[in-house]
C-alpha positions as CSV (number, residue, x, y, z in Angstrom):
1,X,83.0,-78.9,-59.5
2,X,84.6,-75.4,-58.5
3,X,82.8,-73.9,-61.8
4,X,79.7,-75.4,-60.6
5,X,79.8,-74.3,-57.7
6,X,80.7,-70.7,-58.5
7,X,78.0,-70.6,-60.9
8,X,75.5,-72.0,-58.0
9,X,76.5,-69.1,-56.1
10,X,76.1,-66.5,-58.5
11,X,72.6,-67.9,-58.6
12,X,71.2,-67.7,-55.1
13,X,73.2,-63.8,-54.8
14,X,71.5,-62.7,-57.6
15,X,68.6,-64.3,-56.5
16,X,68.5,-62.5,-53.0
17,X,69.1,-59.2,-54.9
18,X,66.1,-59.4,-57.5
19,X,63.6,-60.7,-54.3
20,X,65.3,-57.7,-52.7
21,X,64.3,-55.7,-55.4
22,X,61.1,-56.8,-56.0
23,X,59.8,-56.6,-52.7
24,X,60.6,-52.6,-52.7
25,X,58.4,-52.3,-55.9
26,X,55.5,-54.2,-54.1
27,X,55.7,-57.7,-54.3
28,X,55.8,-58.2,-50.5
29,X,56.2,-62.3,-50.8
30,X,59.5,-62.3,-53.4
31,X,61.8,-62.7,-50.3
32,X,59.9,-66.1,-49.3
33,X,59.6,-67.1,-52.8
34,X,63.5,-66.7,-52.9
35,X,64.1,-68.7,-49.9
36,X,61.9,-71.5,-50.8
37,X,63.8,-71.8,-54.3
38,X,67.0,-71.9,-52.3
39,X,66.2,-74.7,-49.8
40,X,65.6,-76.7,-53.0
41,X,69.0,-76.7,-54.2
């Protein structure tokens, strides 16, 4: 379970950072795209 749960968590930071990312090259709604694939986990 403690892999899992690293590997879980690696997901949703590198998630934030590409929505992050994405939003500065114009795609305004990848922060609320990102937040809605969180709250399904």
């Amino acid at each position: 379970m403690k892999i899992f749960d690293e590997v879980q968590n690696g997901l949703l930071e590198a998630l934030k950072k590409s929505a992050g990312e994405l939003e500065k090259k114009g795609f305004a709604q990848a922060g609320e795209i990102g937040d809605k694939i969180e709250t399904i986990r």
